[in-house]
C-alpha positions in Angstrom: -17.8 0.8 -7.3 -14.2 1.1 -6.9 -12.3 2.9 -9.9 -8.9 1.8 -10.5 -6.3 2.8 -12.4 -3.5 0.8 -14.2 0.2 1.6 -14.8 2.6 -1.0 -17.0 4.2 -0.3 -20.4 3.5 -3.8 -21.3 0.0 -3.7 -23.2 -0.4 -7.4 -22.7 -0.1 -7.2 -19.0 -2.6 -4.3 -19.0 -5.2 -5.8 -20.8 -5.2 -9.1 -19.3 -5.7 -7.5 -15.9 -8.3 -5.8 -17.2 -10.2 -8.3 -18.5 -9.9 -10.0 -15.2 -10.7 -7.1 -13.1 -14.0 -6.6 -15.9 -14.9 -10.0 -13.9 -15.9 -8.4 -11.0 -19.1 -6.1 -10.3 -17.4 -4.0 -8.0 -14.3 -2.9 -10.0 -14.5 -0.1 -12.8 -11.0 0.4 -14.6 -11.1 4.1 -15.1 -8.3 4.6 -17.0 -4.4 3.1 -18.2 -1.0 4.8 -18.6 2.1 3.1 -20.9 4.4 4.7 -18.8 5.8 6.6 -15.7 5.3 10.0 -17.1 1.6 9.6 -18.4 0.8 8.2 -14.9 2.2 11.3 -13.5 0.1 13.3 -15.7 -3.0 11.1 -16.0 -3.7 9.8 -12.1 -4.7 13.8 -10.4 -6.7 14.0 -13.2 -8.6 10.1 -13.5 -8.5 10.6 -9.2 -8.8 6.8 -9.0 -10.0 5.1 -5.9 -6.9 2.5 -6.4 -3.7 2.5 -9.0 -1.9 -0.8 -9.9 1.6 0.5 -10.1 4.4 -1.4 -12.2 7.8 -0.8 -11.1 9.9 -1.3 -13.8 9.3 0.7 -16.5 11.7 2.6 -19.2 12.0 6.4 -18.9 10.4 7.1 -15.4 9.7 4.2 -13.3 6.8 3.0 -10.5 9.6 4.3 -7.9 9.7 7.8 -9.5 5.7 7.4 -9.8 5.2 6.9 -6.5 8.1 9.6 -5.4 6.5 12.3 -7.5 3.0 12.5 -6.5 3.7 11.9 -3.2 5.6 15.0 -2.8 3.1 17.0 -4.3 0.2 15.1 -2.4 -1.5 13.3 -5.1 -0.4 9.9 -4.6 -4.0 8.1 -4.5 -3.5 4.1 -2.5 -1.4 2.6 -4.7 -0.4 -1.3 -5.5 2.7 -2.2 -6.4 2.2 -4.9 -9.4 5.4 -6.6 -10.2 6.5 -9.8 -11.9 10.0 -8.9 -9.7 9.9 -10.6 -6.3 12.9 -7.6 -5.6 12.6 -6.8 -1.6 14.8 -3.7 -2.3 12.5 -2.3 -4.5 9.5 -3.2 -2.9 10.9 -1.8 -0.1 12.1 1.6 -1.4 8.0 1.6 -2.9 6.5 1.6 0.6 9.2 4.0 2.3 7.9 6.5 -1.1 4.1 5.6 -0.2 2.7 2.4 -1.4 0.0 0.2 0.4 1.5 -2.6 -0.2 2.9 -5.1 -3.0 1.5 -8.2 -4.8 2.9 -10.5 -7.8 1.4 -10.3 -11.4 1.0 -14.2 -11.0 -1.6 -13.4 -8.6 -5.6 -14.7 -8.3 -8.3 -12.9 -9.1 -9.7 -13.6 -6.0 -6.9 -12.2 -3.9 -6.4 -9.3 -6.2 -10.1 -8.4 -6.1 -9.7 -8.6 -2.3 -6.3 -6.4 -2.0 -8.1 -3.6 -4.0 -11.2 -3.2 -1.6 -8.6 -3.5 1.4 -6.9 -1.0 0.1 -9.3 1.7 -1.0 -10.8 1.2 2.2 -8.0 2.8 4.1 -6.1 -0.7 4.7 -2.8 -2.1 3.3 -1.5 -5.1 2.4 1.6 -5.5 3.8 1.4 -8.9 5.4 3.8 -10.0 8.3 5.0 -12.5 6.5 6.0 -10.4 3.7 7.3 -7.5 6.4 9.0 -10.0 8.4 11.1 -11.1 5.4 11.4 -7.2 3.6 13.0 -6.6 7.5 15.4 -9.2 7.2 16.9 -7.1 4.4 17.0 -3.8 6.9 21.0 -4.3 7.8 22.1 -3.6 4.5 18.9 -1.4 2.8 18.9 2.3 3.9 15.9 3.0 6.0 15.0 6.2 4.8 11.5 7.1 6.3 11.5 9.2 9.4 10.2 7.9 12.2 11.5 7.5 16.2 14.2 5.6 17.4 12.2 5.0 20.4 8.3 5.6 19.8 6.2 6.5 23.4 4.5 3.3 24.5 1.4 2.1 22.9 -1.5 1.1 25.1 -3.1 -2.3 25.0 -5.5 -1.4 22.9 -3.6 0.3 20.4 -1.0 -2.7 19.8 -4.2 -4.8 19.4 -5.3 -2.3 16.7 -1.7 -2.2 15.4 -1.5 -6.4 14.8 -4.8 -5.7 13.1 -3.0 -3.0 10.8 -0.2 -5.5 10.5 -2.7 -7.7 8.9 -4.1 -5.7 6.5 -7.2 -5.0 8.0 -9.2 -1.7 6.8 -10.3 0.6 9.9 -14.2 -0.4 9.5 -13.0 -4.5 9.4 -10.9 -3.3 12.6 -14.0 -1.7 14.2 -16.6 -4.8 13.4 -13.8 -7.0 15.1 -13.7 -5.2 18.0 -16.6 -4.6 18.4 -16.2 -0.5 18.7 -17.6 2.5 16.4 -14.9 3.1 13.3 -14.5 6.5 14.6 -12.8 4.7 17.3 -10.5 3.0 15.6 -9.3 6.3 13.4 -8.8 7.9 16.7 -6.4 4.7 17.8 -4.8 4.8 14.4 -4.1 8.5 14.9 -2.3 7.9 18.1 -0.5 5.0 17.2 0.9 7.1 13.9 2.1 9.8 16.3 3.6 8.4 19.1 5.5 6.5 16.6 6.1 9.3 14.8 5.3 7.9 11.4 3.3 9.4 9.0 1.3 6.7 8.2 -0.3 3.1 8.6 2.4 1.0 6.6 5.6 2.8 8.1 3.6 1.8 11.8 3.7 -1.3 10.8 7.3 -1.4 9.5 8.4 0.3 12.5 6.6 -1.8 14.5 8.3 -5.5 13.4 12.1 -3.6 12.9 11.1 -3.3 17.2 9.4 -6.2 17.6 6.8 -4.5 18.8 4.1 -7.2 16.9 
């Protein structure tokens, strides 16, 4: 059972994802915050599996969220849930830690499936989404570190890393390839390093601004 947690100051919003998430068997929503500041307070303690993060919110927003626990090392994988298609703000939410981002207008199907991509170690940052966030780069402020020129990857790890790209969890990885997931945590590891990233979503980021994948 995956335990999610649910951030928006709209109660409407809240409670009909609820009630759709209630629809699946292997989806427990552990717990709700109105706002920014109760999230802050409320997501070390709940320790979901998954959060669906709002963005815009009065008083403290998704972005401060997101900013605050990831500084302090509680930021659990985190959705960004949005009725904004805004690429500046989705972008500044992945550089401050999210998996990924994905409209309020969305099915339950594809929600369902983003949430167990996601608390298995995946993200959802799909290329086509990257590929336009990137188009954006010129005039946004790239403000993650990582290495102007990252050491070469080997074949195998830019195979992993398209896989990443896709949204693929390490174990889906693994059963495509054919290899023990221990495997592919190893590749993951190295690809994080040599780019000099800190994790699987700035890879892949990094990865498109080179054109790498």
């Amino acid at each position: 059972m995956i335990k999610v947690m649910l951030v928006d100051d709209q109660n409407l919003v809240r409670k009909g994802v609820r009630s759709l998430l209630e629809l699946s068997a292997e989806i427990e929503v552990v717990a709700e915050a109105v706002d920014g500041a109760e999230a802050i307070r409320t997501i070390p303690e709940v320790n979901p599996d998954v959060v669906l993060l709002d963005m815009r919110m009065p008083g403290l927003s998704g972005l401060d969220v997101l900013r605050d626990l990831a500084g302090k090392g509680t930021l659990p994988p985190t959705i960004i849930l949005t009725t904004f298609d805004d690429d500046e703000l989705v972008l500044a939410g992945i550089q401050s830690g999210a998996r990924g981002y994905l409209l309020k207008d969305v099915a339950l199907a594809d929600l369902v499936n983003a949430i167990k991509t996601v608390a298995e170690g995946g993200s959802i940052v799909k290329p086509a989404v990257t590929q336009r966030l990137l188009k954006g780069l010129e005039h946004l402020q790239n403000q993650f570190s990582s290495l102007d020129q990252p050491d070469p990857l080997t074949e195998r790890e830019t195979e992993i890393l398209r896989l990443m790209a896709g949204g693929y969890s390490n174990k889906e990885i693994a059963n495509s390839l054919g290899v023990a997931e221990g495997t592919v945590k190893n590749h993951v590891s190295n690809i994080l390093s040599k780019m000099g990233v800190r994790d699987r979503t700035r890879a892949v980021l990094k990865a498109f601004e080179l054109g790498q994948i």
